[in-house]
C-alpha positions in Angstrom: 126.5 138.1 34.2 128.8 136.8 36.9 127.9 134.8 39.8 130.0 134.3 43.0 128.8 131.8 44.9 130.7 131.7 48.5 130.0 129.8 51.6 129.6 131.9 54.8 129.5 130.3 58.2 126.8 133.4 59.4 124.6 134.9 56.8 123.9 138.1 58.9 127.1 139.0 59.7 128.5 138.3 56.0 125.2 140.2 54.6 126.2 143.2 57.0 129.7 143.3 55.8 128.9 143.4 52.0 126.5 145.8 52.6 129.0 148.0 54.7 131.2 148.1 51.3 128.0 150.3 49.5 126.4 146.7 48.0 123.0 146.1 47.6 121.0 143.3 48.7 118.7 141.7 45.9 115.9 140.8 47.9 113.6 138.7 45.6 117.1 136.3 45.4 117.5 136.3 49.1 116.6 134.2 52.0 117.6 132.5 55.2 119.9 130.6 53.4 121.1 132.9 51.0 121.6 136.4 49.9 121.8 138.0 46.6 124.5 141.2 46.9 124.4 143.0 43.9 128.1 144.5 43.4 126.6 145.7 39.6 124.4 145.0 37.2 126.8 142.1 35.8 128.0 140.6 39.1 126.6 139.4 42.1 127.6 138.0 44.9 125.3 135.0 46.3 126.4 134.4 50.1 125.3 130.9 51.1 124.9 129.5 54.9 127.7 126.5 54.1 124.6 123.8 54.4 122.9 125.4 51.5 126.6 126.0 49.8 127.1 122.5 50.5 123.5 121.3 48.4 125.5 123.4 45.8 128.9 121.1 45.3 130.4 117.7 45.2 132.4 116.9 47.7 133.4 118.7 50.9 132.7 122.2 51.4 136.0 124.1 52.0 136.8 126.6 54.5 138.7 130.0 53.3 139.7 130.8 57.3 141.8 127.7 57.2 143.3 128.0 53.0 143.0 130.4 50.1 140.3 128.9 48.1 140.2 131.7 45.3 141.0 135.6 44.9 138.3 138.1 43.7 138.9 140.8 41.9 137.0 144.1 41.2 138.4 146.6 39.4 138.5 150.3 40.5 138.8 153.6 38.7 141.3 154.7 40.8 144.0 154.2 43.9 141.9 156.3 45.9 139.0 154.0 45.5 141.2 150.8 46.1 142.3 152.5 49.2 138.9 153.5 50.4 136.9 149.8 49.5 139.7 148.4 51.5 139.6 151.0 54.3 136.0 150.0 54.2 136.1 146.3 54.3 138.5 146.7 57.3 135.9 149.0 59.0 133.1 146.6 58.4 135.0 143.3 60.0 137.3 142.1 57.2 140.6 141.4 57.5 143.7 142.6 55.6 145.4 140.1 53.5 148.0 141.4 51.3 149.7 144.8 51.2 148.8 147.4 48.4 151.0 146.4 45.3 151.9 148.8 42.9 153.7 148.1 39.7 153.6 151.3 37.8 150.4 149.8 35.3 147.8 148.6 38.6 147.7 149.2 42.1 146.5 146.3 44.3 144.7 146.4 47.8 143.4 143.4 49.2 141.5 142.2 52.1 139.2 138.9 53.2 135.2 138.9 54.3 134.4 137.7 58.0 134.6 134.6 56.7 138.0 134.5 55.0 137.0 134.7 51.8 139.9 136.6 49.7 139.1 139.7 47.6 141.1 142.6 45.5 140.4 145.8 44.3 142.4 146.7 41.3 143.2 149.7 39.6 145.0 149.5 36.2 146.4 153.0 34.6 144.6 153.1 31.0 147.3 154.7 29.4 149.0 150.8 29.7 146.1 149.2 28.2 146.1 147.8 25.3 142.5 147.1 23.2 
Protein backbone atom coordinates (compact mmCIF):
# COMPACT_ATOMS: atom_id res chain seq x y z
CA UNK A 1 0.00 0.00 0.00
CA UNK A 2 0.77 3.64 -0.53
CA UNK A 3 0.44 6.33 1.89
CA UNK A 4 0.18 10.09 1.27
CA UNK A 5 0.61 11.93 4.07
CA UNK A 6 -0.22 15.90 3.34
CA UNK A 7 -0.60 18.74 5.58
CA UNK A 8 -3.92 20.64 5.34
CA UNK A 9 -4.44 23.95 7.10
CA UNK A 10 -8.55 22.91 7.67
CA UNK A 11 -9.36 19.29 7.96
CA UNK A 12 -13.04 19.83 7.14
CA UNK A 13 -12.82 21.65 4.22
CA UNK A 14 -9.88 19.29 2.83
CA UNK A 15 -12.03 16.14 3.98
CA UNK A 16 -15.07 17.69 1.95
CA UNK A 17 -13.05 18.22 -1.05
CA UNK A 18 -11.61 14.51 -1.28
CA UNK A 19 -14.77 13.28 -0.69
CA UNK A 20 -16.40 15.59 -3.47
CA UNK A 21 -13.86 13.62 -5.96
CA UNK A 22 -16.02 10.02 -5.09
CA UNK A 23 -13.23 9.06 -2.05
CA UNK A 24 -14.06 7.42 0.92
CA UNK A 25 -13.33 8.34 4.31
CA UNK A 26 -11.72 5.41 6.45
CA UNK A 27 -13.20 6.16 9.59
CA UNK A 28 -11.43 3.82 12.17
CA UNK A 29 -8.10 5.92 10.74
CA UNK A 30 -9.76 9.22 11.24
CA UNK A 31 -9.90 11.91 13.76
CA UNK A 32 -9.68 15.55 14.63
CA UNK A 33 -6.38 15.63 13.52
CA UNK A 34 -6.47 13.41 10.76
CA UNK A 35 -8.39 11.70 8.15
CA UNK A 36 -7.88 8.46 6.37
CA UNK A 37 -9.33 9.00 2.42
CA UNK A 38 -9.35 5.86 0.83
CA UNK A 39 -8.58 6.62 -3.09
CA UNK A 40 -8.30 2.36 -3.38
CA UNK A 41 -7.50 -0.45 -1.70
CA UNK A 42 -3.61 0.26 -2.26
CA UNK A 43 -3.56 4.01 -1.57
CA UNK A 44 -4.74 6.36 0.79
CA UNK A 45 -4.58 9.59 1.41
CA UNK A 46 -3.98 10.65 5.23
CA UNK A 47 -4.93 14.57 5.53
CA UNK A 48 -3.15 15.95 8.58
CA UNK A 49 -4.13 19.45 10.50
CA UNK A 50 -0.30 20.84 9.88
CA UNK A 51 0.24 20.50 13.93
CA UNK A 52 -0.28 16.86 13.79
CA UNK A 53 1.75 16.87 10.14
CA UNK A 54 4.28 18.74 11.89
CA UNK A 55 4.62 15.65 14.98
CA UNK A 56 5.12 13.76 11.70
CA UNK A 57 8.65 15.47 10.16
CA UNK A 58 11.89 17.06 11.01
CA UNK A 59 12.14 20.31 10.31
CA UNK A 60 9.64 22.88 9.19
CA UNK A 61 6.43 21.99 7.77
CA UNK A 62 6.12 23.45 4.21
CA UNK A 63 3.35 25.12 2.71
CA UNK A 64 2.14 23.97 -1.01
CA UNK A 65 0.00 27.57 -1.50
CA UNK A 66 3.35 29.28 -1.32
CA UNK A 67 5.72 26.27 -3.55
CA UNK A 68 5.26 22.98 -5.30
CA UNK A 69 6.19 20.58 -2.73
CA UNK A 70 5.39 17.26 -4.84
CA UNK A 71 2.97 16.17 -7.81
CA UNK A 72 0.48 13.16 -7.36
CA UNK A 73 -0.37 11.14 -9.78
CA UNK A 74 -3.40 8.74 -10.31
CA UNK A 75 -3.89 7.09 -13.21
CA UNK A 76 -7.11 6.92 -15.18
CA UNK A 77 -8.65 4.56 -17.70
CA UNK A 78 -9.46 7.09 -19.90
CA UNK A 79 -9.41 11.12 -21.07
CA UNK A 80 -12.92 11.24 -20.27
CA UNK A 81 -12.16 10.30 -16.66
CA UNK A 82 -9.14 12.74 -16.47
CA UNK A 83 -11.40 15.33 -17.67
CA UNK A 84 -14.25 14.61 -15.34
CA UNK A 85 -11.79 14.03 -11.84
CA UNK A 86 -10.54 17.36 -12.87
CA UNK A 87 -13.94 18.93 -13.71
CA UNK A 88 -14.64 17.63 -10.22
CA UNK A 89 -11.81 18.77 -8.13
CA UNK A 90 -12.58 22.32 -9.67
CA UNK A 91 -16.28 21.94 -8.61
CA UNK A 92 -15.34 20.94 -5.14
CA UNK A 93 -12.87 24.06 -4.38
CA UNK A 94 -9.58 23.09 -6.12
CA UNK A 95 -7.80 24.98 -8.28
CA UNK A 96 -6.47 24.34 -11.75
CA UNK A 97 -2.73 24.02 -12.08
CA UNK A 98 -1.58 22.97 -15.42
CA UNK A 99 -3.38 22.56 -18.73
CA UNK A 100 -4.37 19.09 -20.06
CA UNK A 101 -1.17 17.65 -21.89
CA UNK A 102 -1.46 15.28 -24.45
CA UNK A 103 1.43 13.58 -26.11
CA UNK A 104 -0.09 10.95 -28.25
CA UNK A 105 0.86 7.94 -25.38
CA UNK A 106 -0.98 9.92 -21.97
CA UNK A 107 -3.12 12.69 -21.48
CA UNK A 108 -2.48 14.83 -18.41
CA UNK A 109 -5.12 17.04 -16.39
CA UNK A 110 -4.08 18.51 -13.31
CA UNK A 111 -5.36 20.55 -10.51
CA UNK A 112 -4.40 21.44 -6.58
CA UNK A 113 -6.59 20.60 -3.15
CA UNK A 114 -7.86 23.81 -1.12
CA UNK A 115 -4.77 23.72 0.27
CA UNK A 116 -2.40 23.70 -2.71
CA UNK A 117 -1.45 20.53 -2.75
CA UNK A 118 -0.56 19.42 -6.55
CA UNK A 119 -2.30 16.36 -8.12
CA UNK A 120 -2.61 14.59 -11.85
CA UNK A 121 -4.79 12.33 -13.32
CA UNK A 122 -3.12 10.43 -16.07
CA UNK A 123 -4.22 8.44 -18.79
CA UNK A 124 -1.66 6.38 -20.83
CA UNK A 125 -2.90 4.59 -24.21
CA UNK A 126 -2.07 0.74 -23.59
CA UNK A 127 -1.35 0.05 -27.01
CA UNK A 128 2.26 2.22 -26.09
CA UNK A 129 2.94 0.14 -23.13
CA UNK A 130 5.45 -1.89 -22.88
CA UNK A 131 5.37 -5.02 -20.08
Amino acid sequence: MIFVNLPVRDLGAARAFYTALGFGVHEGFSDERTAAVVVDESIVVVLSTREEFADLVAGQVGDPAEATTAVHCLSADSREEVDGLVAAALDAGGRPWLPARSDGLRYTGSFTDPDGNVWEAMWMDQLHVVN
